[in-house]
VOMAR-848927 format. One line per 8 residues: number of its first residue (from 0); their letters; for each residue x, y, z negated of N, C-alpha, C. Coordinates in steps of 0.05 Angstrom, whole numbers. Example, Ala and Ser with C-alpha at 12.3 -4.5 7.8 and 13.67 -1.06 7.14 Angstrom:
// residues 2
0> as> 264:-114:-156:246:-90:-156:264:-66:-156  257:-45:-142:273:-21:-143:258:1:-157;
//
This chain:
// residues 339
0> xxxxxxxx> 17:-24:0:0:0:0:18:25:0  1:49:9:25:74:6:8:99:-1  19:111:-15:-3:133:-12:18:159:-17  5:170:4:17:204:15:6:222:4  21:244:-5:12:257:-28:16:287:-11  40:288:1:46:314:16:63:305:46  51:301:70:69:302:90:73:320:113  90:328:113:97:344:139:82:368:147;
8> xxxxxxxx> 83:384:118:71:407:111:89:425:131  75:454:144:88:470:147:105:491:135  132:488:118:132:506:103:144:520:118  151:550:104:155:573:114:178:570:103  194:561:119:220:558:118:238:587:131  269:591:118:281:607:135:309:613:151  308:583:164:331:577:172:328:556:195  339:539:197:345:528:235:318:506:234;
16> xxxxxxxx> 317:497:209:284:482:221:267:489:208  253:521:214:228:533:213:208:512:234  191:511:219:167:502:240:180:467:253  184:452:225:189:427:238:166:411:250  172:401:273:160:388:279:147:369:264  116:359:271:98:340:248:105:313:256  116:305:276:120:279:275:158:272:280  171:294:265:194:279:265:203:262:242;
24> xxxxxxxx> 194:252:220:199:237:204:170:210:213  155:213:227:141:193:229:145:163:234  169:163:245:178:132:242:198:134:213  206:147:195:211:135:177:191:134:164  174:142:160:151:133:143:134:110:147  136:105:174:131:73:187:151:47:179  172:56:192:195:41:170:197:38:133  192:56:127:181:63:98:163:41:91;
32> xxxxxxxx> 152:45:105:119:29:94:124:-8:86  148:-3:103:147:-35:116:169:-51:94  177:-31:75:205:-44:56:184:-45:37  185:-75:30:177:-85:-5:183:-75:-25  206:-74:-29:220:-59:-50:223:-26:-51  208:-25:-28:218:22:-38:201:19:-51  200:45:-67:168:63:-87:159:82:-83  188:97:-63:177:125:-66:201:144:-46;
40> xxxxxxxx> 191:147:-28:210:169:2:202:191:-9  215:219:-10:207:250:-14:228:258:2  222:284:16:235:303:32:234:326:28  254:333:20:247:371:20:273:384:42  262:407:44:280:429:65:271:459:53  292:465:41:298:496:32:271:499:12  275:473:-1:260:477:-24:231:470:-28  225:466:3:195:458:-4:190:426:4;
48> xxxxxxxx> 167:416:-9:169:381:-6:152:378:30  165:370:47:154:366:73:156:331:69  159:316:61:146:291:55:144:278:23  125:274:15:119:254:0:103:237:-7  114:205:-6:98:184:-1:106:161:-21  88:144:-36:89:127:-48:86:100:-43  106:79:-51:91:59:-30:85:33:-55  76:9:-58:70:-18:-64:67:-10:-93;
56> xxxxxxxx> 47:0:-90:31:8:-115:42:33:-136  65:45:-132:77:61:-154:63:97:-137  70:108:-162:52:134:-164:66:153:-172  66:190:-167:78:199:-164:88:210:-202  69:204:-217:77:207:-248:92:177:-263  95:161:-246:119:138:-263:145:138:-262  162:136:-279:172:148:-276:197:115:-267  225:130:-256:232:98:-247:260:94:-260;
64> xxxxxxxx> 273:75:-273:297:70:-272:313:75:-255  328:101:-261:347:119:-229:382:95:-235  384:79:-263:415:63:-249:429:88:-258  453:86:-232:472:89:-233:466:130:-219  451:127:-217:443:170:-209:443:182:-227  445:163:-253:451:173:-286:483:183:-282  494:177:-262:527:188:-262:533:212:-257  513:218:-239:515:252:-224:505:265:-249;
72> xxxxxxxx> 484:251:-270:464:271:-285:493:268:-311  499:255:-308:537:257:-327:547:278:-330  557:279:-297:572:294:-287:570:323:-292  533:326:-289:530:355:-298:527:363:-328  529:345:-339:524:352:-372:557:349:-384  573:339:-374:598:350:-370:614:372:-366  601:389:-342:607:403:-319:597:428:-342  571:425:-366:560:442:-380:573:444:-413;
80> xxxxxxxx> 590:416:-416:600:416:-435:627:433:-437  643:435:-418:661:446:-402:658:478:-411  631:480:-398:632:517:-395:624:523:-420  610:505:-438:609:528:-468:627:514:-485  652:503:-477:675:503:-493:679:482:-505  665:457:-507:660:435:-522:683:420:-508  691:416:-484:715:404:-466:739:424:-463  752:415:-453:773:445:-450:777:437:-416;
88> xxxxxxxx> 768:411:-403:773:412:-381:775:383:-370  778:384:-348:788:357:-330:803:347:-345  830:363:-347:859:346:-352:854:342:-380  836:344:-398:841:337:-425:835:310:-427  863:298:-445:864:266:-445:846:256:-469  840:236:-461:822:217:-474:829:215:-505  859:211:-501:871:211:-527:864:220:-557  857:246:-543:842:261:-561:821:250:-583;
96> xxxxxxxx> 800:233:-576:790:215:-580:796:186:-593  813:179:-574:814:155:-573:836:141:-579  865:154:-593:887:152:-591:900:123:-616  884:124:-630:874:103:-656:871:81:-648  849:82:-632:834:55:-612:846:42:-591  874:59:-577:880:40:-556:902:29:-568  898:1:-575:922:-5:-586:941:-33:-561  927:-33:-530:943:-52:-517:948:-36:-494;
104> xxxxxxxx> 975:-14:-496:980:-2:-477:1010:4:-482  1021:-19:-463:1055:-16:-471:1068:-5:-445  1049:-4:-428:1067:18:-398:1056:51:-411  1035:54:-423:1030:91:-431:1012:94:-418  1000:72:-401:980:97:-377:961:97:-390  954:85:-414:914:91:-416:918:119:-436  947:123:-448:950:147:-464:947:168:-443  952:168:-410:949:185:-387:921:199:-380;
112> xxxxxxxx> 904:176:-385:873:182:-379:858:205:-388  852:210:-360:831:244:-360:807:238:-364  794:265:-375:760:274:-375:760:270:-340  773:283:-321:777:283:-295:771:249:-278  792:236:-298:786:202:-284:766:190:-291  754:192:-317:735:176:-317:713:183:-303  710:204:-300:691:221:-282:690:214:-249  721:211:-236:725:209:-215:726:175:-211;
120> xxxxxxxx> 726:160:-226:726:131:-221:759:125:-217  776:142:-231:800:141:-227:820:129:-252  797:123:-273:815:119:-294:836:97:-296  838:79:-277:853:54:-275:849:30:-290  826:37:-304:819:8:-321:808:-13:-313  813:-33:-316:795:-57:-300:759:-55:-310  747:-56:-290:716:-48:-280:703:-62:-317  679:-46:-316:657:-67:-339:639:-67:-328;
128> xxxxxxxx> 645:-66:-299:609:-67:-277:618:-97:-264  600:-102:-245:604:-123:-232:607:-154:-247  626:-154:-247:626:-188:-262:636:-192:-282  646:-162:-294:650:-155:-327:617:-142:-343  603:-138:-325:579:-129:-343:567:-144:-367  561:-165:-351:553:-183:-377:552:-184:-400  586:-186:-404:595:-192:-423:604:-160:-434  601:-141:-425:606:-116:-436:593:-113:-454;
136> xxxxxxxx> 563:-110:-432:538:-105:-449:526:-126:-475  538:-146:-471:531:-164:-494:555:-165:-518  560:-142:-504:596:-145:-541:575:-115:-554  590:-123:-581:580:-113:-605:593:-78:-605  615:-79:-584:628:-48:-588:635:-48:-551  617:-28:-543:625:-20:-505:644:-3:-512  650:14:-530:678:32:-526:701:13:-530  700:3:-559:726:-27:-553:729:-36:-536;
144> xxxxxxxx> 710:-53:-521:709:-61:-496:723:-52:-474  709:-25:-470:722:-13:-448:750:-2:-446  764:5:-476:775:7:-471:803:-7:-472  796:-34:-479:809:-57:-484:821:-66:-458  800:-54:-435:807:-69:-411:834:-65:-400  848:-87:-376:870:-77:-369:873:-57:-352  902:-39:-352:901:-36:-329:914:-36:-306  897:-34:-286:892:-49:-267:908:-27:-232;
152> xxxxxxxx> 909:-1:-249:921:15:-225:937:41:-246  950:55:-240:960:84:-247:940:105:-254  923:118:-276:898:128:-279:915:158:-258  885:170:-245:893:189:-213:904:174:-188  898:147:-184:908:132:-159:900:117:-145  878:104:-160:857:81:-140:824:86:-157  805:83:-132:783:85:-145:774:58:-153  766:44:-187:761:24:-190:731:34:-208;
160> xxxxxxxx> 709:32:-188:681:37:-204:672:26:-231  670:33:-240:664:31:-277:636:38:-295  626:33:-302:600:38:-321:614:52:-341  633:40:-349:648:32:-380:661:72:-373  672:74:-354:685:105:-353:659:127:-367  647:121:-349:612:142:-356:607:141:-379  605:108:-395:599:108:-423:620:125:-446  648:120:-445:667:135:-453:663:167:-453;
168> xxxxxxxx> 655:173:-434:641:208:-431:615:205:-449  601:190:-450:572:199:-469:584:196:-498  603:172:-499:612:176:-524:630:208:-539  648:212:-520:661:238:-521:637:261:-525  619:265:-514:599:284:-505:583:285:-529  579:258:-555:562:255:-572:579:270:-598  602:264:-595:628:267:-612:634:300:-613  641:312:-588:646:345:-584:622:362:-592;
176> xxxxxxxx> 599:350:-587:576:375:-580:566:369:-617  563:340:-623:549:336:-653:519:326:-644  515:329:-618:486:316:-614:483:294:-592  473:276:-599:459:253:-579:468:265:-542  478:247:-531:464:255:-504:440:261:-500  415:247:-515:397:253:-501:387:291:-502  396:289:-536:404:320:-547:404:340:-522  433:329:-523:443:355:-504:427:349:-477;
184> xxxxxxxx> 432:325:-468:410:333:-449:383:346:-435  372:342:-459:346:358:-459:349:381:-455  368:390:-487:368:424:-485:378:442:-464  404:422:-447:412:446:-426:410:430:-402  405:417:-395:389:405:-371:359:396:-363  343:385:-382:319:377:-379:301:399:-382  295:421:-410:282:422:-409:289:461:-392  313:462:-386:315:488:-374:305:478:-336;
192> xxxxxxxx> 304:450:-329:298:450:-300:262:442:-306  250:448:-330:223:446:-333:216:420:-347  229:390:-335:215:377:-345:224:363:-369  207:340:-375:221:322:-409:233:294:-394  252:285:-418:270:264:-406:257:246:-435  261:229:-428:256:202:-448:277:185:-460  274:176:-476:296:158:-484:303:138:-468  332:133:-468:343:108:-453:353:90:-466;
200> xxxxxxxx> 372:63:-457:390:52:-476:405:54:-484  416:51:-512:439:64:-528:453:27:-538  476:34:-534:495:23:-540:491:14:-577  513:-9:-584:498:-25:-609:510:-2:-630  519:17:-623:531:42:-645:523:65:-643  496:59:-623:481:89:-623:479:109:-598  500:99:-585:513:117:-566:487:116:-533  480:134:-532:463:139:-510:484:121:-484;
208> xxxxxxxx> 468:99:-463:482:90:-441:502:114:-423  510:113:-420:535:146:-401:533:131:-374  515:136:-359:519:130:-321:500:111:-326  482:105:-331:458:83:-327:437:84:-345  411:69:-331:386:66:-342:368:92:-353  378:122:-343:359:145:-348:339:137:-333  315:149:-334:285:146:-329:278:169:-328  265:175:-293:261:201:-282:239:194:-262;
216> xxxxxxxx> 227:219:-257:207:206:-234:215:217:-211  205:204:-178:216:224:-157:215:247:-165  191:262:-170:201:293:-165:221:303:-190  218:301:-206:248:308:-226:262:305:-209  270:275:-201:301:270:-180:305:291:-164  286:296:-143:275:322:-128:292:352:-143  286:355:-164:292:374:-177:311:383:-177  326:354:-196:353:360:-207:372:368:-174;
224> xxxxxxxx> 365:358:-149:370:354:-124:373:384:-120  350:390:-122:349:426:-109:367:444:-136  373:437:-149:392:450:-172:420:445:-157  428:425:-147:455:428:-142:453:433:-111  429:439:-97:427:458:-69:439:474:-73  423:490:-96:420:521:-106:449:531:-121  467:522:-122:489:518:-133:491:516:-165  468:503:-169:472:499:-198:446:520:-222;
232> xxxxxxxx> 434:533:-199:415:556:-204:379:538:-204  367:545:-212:343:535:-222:318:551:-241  297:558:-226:278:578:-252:291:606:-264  313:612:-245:319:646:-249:348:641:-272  358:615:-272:385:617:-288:397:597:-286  428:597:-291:450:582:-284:449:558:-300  441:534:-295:432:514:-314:467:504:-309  481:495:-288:501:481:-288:518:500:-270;
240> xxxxxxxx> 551:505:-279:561:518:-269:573:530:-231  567:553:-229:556:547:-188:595:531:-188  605:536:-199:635:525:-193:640:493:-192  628:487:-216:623:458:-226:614:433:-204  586:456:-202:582:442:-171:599:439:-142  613:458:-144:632:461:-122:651:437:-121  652:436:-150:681:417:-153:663:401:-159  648:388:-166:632:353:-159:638:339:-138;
248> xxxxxxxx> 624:359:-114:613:353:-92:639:353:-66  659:363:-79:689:353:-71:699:318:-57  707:314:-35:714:289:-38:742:290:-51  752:263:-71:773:266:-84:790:233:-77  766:218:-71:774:190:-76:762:168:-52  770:157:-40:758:144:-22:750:111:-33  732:101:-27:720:73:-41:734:48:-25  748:36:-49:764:11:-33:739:-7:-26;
256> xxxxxxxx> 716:-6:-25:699:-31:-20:689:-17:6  682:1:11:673:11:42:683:33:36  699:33:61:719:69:69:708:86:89  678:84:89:669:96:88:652:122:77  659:116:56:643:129:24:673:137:13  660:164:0:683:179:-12:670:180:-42  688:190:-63:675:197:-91:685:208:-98  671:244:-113:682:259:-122:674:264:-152;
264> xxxxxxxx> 664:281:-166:661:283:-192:632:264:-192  622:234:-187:606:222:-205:583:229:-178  598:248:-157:580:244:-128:585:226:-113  577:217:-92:588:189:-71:585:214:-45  606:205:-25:600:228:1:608:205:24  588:219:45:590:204:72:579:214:98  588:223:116:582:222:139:550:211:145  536:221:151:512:214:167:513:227:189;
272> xxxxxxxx> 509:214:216:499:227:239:509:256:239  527:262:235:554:272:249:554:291:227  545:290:207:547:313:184:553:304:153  564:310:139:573:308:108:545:306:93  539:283:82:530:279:61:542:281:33  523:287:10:535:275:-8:509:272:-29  508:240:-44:487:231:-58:496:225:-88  477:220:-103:473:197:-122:459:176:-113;
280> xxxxxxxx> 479:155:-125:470:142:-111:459:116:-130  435:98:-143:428:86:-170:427:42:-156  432:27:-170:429:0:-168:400:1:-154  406:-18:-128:369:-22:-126:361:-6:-104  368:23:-90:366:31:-81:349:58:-85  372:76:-115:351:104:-115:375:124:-115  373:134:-98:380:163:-82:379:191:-88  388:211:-93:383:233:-91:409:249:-71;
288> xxxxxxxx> 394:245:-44:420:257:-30:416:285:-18  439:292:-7:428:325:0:456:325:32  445:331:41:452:347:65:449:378:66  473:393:64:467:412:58:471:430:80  481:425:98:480:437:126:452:438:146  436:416:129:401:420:143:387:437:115  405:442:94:385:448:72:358:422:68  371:399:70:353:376:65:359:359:46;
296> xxxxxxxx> 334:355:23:344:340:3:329:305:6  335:285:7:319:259:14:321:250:-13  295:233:-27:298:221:-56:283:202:-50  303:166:-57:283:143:-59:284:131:-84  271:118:-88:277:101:-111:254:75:-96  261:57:-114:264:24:-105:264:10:-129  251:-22:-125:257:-44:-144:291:-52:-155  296:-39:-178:321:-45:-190:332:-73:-204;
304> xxxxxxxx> 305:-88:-189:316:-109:-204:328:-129:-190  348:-146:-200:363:-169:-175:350:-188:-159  360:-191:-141:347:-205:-117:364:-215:-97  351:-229:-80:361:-238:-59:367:-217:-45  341:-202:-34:339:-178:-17:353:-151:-22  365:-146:-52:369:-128:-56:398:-114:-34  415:-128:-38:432:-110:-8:422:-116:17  402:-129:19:396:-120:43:373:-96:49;
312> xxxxxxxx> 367:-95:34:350:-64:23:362:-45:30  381:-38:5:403:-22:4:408:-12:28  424:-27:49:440:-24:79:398:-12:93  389:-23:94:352:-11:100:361:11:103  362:14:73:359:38:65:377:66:70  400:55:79:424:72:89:415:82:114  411:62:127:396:68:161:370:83:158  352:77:144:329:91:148:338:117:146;
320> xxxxxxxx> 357:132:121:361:156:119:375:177:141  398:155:148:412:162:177:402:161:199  379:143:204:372:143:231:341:160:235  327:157:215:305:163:215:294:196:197  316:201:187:314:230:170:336:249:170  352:236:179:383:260:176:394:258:221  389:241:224:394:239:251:370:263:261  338:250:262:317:264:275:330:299:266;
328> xxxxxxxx> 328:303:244:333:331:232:355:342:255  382:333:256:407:341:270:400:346:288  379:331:308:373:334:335:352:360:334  331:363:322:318:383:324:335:408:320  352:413:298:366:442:293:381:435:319  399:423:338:415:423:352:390:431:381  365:418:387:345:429:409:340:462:400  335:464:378:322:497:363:353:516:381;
336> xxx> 376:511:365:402:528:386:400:525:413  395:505:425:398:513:455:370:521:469  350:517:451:326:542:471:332:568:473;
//
């Protein structure tokens, strides 16, 4: 089932696709229709929603397990910790923290580790995602854990994707500020972009999850989306710093599993149909990407739970965006210049 809430409104747009055409997203929404696992396609351009559609029963107030898009929403509560002084910066080492706790590091590098790497997927520790999760999530201490692990590269030199990095930041973030992630989250991200955030999972010592399992609905996603359009601007004030965003949305690191995909502060970046993307990107298939050369923001979210189907969803889902929403768009602003 699907149900369309807003499509292919005319907004009064003011820039290269004023007056989009009503049937250029119409085959992704046909394609849309046809994936089991989506919940939920939304489109906006310079702010206003020109598609939104729900599909196999989900609705536009549920709200969905966004995964791993909890990294970007990190990133910016970071990027906020930063500017009112609670961080002193990228290069400040972990140590700070943590200097007690690492007790199996006889080359020095985990004494090396940045606010910067964990952020960038650079810290060099061996992963607690993938086929360390398990057993991460089922030990009695994820900061022991994580930071027990080996390592595995020079921290600033290979990207090795991590849960366990993100978590280490919510722990730092709970530690500097004196309040909960969810705390701080609320107060300078949630409730200054309007809406409420809910509780997520917290680790067996209290510690709010850092890069997974927040709970948002499309349009929040939507939101937080047009905040880092806007450079960080939202409801008439600077929720996250316009710089911060600058330097997120940076490529820094390229992904040894497809070199195709770049990662910069807790963003993923890629080429679509001949233009720079850059997304969050969540397990399962939920999205908040932005093209910012169409002023186009795309938000999906999808069944997060494991499956057979689920990468092949995923890869769906890459194409649908590329071929059917960021391709059609390219071609219209590129017809609009040559009339």
């Amino acid at each position: 089932m699907i149900a369309i809430l807003t499509c292919l409104t005319r907004a009064a747009a003011a820039n290269d696709l004023l007056d989009v055409d009503e049937s250029l997203f119409d085959n992704a929404l046909q394609t849309a229709a046809e994936m089991p696992r989506l919940h939920s396609l939304l489109v906006s351009h310079n702010g206003n929603i020109i598609v939104e559609a729900y599909f196999n029963g989900r609705s536009a107030n549920r709200p969905a397990n966004v995964k791993s898009v909890s990294k970007s929403i990190m990133s910016a509560l970071i990027g906020i910790a930063i500017d009112q002084g609670h961080l002193s910066g990228l290069d400040q080492p972990i140590t700070e923290w943590y200097a007690e706790r690492i007790t199996d590091d006889p080359t020095g590098a985990k004494h090396q580790i940045t606010i910067g790497n964990l952020l960038s997927m650079q810290a060099g520790l061996e992963t607690t995602s993938s086929y360390n999760f398990g057993a991460w999530v089922l030990s009695d201490d994820w900061i022991g854990f994580a930071l027990d692990r080996p390592i595995m590269a020079s921290p600033g030199t290979r990207m090795l994707y991590s849960t366990g990095n993100t978590h280490l930041l919510s722990d730092i973030l709970t530690t500097t500020t004196g309040q909960s992630t969810l705390q701080f989250a609320r107060e300078n991200l949630a409730q200054p972009l309007g809406f409420g955030l809910g509780p997520w999972t917290r680790d067996p010592n209290g510690v709010y999850f850092g890069g997974n399992n927040m709970e948002l609905t499309p349009r929040q996603m939507l939101t937080f989306g047009q905040m880092y359009m806007n450079d960080g601007q939202a409801n008439g004030r600077q929720i996250v710093p316009g710089q911060w965003v600058e330097t997120s949305l940076q490529p820094l690191v390229r992904s040894s599993r497809d070199t195709e995909r770049q990662y910069g502060y807790g963003w993923w970046l890629r080429d679509m149909a001949g233009i720079q993307t850059t997304y969050a990107w969540g397990f399962g298939g939920q999205f908040i990407l932005l093209a910012k050369d169409l002023d186009l923001i795309v938000v999906t979210t999808s069944s997060s739970q494991p499956g057979d189907t689920r990468r092949r969803h995923t890869r769906a889902l890459y194409e649908l965006i590329e071929e059917k929403i960021i391709a059609p768009a390219v071609q219209y602003r590129n017809d609009l210049a040559t009339d």
